[in-house]
Structures are given as C-alpha cells and as structure tokens.
C-alpha positions in Angstrom: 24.0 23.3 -2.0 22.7 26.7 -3.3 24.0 25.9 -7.0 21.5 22.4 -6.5 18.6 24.0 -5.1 18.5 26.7 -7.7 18.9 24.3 -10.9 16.3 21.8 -8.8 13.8 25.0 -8.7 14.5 25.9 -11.8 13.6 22.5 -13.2 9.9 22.0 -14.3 8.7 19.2 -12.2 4.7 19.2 -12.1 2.9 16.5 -10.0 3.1 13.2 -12.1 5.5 14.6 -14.6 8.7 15.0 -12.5 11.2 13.5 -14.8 13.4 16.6 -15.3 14.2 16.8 -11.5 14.2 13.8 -11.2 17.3 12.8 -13.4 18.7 16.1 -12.1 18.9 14.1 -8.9 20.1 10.9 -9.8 23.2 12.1 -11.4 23.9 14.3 -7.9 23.7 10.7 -5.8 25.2 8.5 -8.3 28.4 9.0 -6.4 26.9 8.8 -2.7 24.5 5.5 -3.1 24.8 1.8 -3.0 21.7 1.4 -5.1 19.5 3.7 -7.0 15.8 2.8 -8.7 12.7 4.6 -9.8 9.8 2.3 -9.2 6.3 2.6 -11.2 4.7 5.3 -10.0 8.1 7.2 -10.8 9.8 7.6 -6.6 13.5 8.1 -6.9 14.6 5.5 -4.0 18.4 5.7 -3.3 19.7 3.3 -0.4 22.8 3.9 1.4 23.5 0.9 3.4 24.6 1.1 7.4 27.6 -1.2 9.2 25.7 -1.6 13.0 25.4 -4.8 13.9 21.6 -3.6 15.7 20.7 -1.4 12.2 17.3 -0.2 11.4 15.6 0.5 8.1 15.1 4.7 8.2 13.8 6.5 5.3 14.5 10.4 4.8 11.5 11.4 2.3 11.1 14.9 0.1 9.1 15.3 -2.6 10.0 16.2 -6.0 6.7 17.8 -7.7 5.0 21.1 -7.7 1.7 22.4 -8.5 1.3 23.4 -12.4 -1.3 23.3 -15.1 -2.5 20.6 -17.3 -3.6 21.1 -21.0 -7.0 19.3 -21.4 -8.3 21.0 -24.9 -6.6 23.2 -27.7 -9.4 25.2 -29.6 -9.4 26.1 -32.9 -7.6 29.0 -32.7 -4.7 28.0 -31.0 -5.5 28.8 -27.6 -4.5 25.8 -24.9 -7.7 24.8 -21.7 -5.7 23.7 -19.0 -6.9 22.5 -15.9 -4.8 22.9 -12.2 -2.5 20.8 -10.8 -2.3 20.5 -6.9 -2.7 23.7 -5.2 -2.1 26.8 -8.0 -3.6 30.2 -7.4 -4.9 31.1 -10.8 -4.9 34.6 -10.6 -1.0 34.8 -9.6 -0.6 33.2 -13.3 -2.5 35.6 -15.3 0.2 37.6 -18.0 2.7 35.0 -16.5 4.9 33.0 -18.7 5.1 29.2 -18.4 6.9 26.0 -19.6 6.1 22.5 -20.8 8.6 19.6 -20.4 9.5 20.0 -24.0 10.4 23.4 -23.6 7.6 24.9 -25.4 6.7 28.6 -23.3 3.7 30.3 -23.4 1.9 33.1 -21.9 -1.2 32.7 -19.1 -3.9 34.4 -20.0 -7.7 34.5 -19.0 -11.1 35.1 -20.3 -13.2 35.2 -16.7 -15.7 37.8 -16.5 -14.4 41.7 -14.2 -15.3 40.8 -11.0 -15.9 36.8 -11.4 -13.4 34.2 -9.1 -10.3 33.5 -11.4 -10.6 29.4 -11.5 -7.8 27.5 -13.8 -10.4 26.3 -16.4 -11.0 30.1 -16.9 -7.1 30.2 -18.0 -6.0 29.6 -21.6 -1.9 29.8 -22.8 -1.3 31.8 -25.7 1.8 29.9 -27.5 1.7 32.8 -30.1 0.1 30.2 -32.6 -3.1 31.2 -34.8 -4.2 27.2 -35.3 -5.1 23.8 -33.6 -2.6 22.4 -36.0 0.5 24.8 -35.1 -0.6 24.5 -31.5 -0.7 21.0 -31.6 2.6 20.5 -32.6 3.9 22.3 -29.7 1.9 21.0 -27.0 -1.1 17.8 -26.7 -3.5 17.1 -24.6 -1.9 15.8 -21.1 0.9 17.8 -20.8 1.4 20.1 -18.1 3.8 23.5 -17.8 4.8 25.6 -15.1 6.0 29.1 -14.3 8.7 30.1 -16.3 11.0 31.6 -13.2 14.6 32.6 -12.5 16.1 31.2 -9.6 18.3 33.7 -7.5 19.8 35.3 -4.3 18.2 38.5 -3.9 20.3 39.2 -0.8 23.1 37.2 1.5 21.1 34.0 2.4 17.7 34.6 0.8 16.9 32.9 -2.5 13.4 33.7 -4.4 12.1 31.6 -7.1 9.6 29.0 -7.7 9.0 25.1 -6.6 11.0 26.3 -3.5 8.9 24.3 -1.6 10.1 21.8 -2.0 13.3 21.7 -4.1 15.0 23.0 -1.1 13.6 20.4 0.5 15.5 17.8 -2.2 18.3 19.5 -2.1 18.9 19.4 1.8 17.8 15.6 1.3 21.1 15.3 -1.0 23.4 17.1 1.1 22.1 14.7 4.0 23.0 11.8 2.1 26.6 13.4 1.3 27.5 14.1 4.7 26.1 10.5 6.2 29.8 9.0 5.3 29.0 4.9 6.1 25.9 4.9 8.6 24.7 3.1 11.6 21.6 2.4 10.0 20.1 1.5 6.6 19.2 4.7 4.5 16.8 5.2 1.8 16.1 8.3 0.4 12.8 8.5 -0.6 12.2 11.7 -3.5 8.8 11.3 -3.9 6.3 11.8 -6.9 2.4 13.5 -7.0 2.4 15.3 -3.1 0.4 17.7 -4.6 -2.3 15.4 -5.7 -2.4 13.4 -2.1 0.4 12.5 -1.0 0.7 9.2 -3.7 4.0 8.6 -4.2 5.2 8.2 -0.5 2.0 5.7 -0.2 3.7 3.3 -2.5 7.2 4.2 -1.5 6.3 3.7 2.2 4.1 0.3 1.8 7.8 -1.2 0.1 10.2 -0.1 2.2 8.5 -0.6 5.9 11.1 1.5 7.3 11.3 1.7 11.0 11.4 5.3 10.6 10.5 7.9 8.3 12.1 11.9 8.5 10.2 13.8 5.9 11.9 17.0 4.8 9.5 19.4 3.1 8.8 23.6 3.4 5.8 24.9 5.3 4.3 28.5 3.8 4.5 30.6 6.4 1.0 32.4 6.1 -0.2 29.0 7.0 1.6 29.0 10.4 1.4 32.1 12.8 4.7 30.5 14.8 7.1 29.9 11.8 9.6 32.3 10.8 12.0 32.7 7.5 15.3 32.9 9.1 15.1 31.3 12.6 15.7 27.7 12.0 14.3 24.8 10.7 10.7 23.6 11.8 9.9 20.7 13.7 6.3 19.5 12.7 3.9 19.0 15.4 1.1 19.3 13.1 -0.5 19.9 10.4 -3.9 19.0 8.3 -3.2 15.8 7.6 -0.9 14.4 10.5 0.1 14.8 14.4 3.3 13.8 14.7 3.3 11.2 17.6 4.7 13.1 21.0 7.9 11.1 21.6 8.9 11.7 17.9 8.0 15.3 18.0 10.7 15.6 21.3 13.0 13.3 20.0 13.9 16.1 17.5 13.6 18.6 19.7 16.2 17.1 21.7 18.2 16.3 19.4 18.2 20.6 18.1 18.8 21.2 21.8 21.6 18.8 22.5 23.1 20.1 18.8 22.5 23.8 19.3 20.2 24.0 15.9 18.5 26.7 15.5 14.7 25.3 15.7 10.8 26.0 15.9 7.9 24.5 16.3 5.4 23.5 13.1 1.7 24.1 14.0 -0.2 24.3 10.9 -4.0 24.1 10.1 -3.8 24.2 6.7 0.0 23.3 5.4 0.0 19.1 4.1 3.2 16.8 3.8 3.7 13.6 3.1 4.4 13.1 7.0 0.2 11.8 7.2 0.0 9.4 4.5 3.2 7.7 5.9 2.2 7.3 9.6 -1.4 5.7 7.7 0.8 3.3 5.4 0.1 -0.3 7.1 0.3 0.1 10.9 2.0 3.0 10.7 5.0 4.3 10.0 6.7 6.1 12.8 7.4 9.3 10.9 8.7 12.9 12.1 8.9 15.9 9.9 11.3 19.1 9.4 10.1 22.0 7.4 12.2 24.9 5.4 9.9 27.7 5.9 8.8 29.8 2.6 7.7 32.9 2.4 5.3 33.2 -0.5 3.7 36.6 -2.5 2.3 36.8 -5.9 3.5 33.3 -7.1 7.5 33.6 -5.7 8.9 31.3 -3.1 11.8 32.8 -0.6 14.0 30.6 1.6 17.0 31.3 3.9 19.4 29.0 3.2 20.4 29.3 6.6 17.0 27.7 7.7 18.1 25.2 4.6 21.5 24.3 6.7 19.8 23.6 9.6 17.5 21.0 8.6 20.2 19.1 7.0 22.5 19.1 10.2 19.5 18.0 12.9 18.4 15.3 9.8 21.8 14.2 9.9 22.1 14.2 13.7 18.8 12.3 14.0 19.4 9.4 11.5 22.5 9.1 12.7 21.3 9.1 16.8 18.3 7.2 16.1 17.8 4.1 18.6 13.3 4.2 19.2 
C-alpha cells in the first residue's frame, strides 16, 4: 500500500483534470472488479458485486483531485497568469517548482507588491521561455500544473509529500476493495472528480448509484481539528463545514472500532469539507459516514502515518462487511 500511495501522490491530479491518477487506479482494480466505468464528469466507479440473498447497494467514496493552478493568460514575454484551483495557499508556491499534465515544469514566481496579500493571480510560472510563441508550445490556456514533489518515508511510518490528502485516501479505498474477497453486499467504489471545487463529482456519482449507504474515506488537516492526531488512528467524522454525520451512523462506526480494537478518534472540524455533505444532500439523502487519515500540513508538504492509513482500511472493511441499517 505505501508503493500505491506514493506513485498516487506523486501523480498530478488537479480538480477536473485527474486523468493521470485516475488510469493509475484503474489498472490497480482491473484484477479486483466485476465492472469498471468512468462516467462524464470523469468518476472512476468500480463495482464489486455481493452473494447475500438480503444485499444492499453501499458505496466506499475518495476523491481523486487536488488543489493546483490553472493557466488563464501567457504574456508576451513568456510568463504564464494562472488562477487557483480549490484551496492553494499562494505564498507556499512562491520559488516552487510545478508540473503540467504534459510534463512541462516550471518555476512559481510572483510580482505582488512587499507587504501586499500573495493571491494566485499575483503568481506567474517562469518555463525558462523568453516568448508567447515558445511558451505556447509548452503550455495553453486551460491547463493546470501542480507542485513538482517527491514522495517519501522520512521515518518508519511517516510519509511526506503532496496530494496526501487524499491519495492516501485512494489508496486505502484500493486495499479495501482487495481485501473484500466476495461480499455480502454490492460494492461500488466511488474515486471521485472536482472535491476541491464543491464536492461535484460525488453529486453525479451519488444521484446514479442511490446506494443505501455511503463510507467516504478522505484526510482531515489537523490544524483544522484541535481533537485529531497524526498517529492515533483513523478519524471518525462527526462533523465538519459541510455535513453532520447522522448520530446512529456516527456510533455505528464507533462500534464497530470498539468491537474490532481499531485504533480511533473523533472528527470535529469547523473548517475541514468532504464529500460526506454533498452525498447526504443527493436526493433524500444518502445515508453517508466518513473516516479521515489525518495530515499534518507545513509550508505546502502533506505527512501521514500509514499506521493511521491501516486503520481506516480495516474498520472500512469491517463496516461494509457488518453493515445491516
């Protein structure tokens, strides 16, 4: 699993342009899935189907983008506009190095005034080009980069990169998908598209499948949570800006840690977003829970313990597999 969640975080994925991680992950469940489609908006949706003669429809959901920049104007001179995608912190980028899709790197620079807020459209990448023309051939208008950034374990258990949040959060989806075997219950993992730009992917994903029951796997940054902790377990949403996990959900899981001996915490997050909200909105609601990978995150690098990574994907096996609400 460590192998797949650095290549995944590696990968540049930016919200609406996640093709590279997505085809990373469909060749990993080729071998694990009865059927495997993208649909338009660009979901990965791979079914695994369940022998009970009682089966549900469940859906495990993680999302496959991260936050990047978009090139909106190349100037004369060669210099590349871009505007953010999702939730970037300019100033973490400045004299960083990026990546398009096409491989194309460049370095982040910025022309905002000493003193003055650092806001993406005050950031320009240098692709070492002195013309429109040589920088149009590199890069147009529309397509988006993000940090150019190794992957590693700086110590036993602790990787730093970028995207870990929520490539981690793919990767445990996979492994929960390997270790299934033939389930109770109907499967369909859900790697969604565009959570950094509201959540739009799951809205489409989740208004096709009607599952009976969503489990959304995604990290939670721990500045955003004063309860959460790298190291001591997965995270068991109770809230966040966007949703409140209905109660009997919420202890289902917990139960379900308990009964298991999971190392677990509780989620209570002002701030943090998953796709958890727009899921119990789709139609009448979707009864949906949520477990989080908490990331530590300085200056523009992601950490996870992959530890807390193991323990999400043996209580979201446990709990589609135990699930009778």
């Amino acid at each position: 699993m460590k192998e797949m969640i650095i290549a995944l975080a590696e990968a540049c994925g930016p919200s609406g342009q996640e093709e590279i991680v997505r085809a990373l992950l469909k060749e990993a469940v080729s071998s694990y899935a009865d059927e495997v489609r993208e649909d338009v908006v660009g979901n990965l949706i791979v079914t695994k189907k369940g022998n009970g003669a009682d089966k549900k429809h469940l859906a495990l959901v993680a999302h496959m983008d991260e936050a990047g920049l978009m090139a909106i104007h190349v100037e004369e001179g060669g210099r590349v506009r871009v505007g953010g995608i999702g939730a970037i912190d300019p100033q973490s980028l400045i004299d960083k190095r990026v990546v398009f899709q096409n491989g194309t790197v460049g370095t982040v620079g910025s022309d905002a005034k000493e003193g003055k807020e650092v806001t993406a459209l005050a950031l320009f990448i240098d692709l070492g080009v002195s013309t429109k023309e040589l920088a149009l051939e590199r890069v147009q208008v529309g397509d988006s980069c993000v940090p150019l950034q190794q992957a590693l374990e700086l110590a036993p258990n602790r990787l730093v990169g970028k995207a870990l949040d929520n490539r981690a959060g793919c990767a445990a989806a996979l492994e929960v998908l390997k270790r299934l075997g033939t389930p109770h219950h109907d499967i369909s993992v859900v790697f969604s598209v565009q959570h950094g730009v509201g959540s739009r992917g799951v809205k489409t994903a989740g208004y096709a499948l009607k599952p009976d029951f969503a489990l959304v796997l995604d990290g939670v940054n721990i500045e955003q949570t004063s309860v959460v902790e790298v190291g001591a377990g997965t995270a068991i949403k109770v809230v966040d800006r966007q949703a409140i996990v209905p109660p009997r959900i919420k202890h289902f899981l917990i139960e379900q840690a308990e009964a298991a001996g999971i190392a677990y915490q509780l989620e209570v997050s002002a701030e943090g977003t998953s796709d958890t909200g727009a899921l119990l909105l789709t139609e009448d609601g979707i009864p949906t829970g949520a477990l989080s990978i908490p990331v530590s995150v300085e200056n523009g690098a992601e950490t996870v313990d992959l530890r807390d990574v193991e323990a999400t994907v043996e209580l979201a096996v446990r709990v589609l597999q135990a699930y009778s609400m």
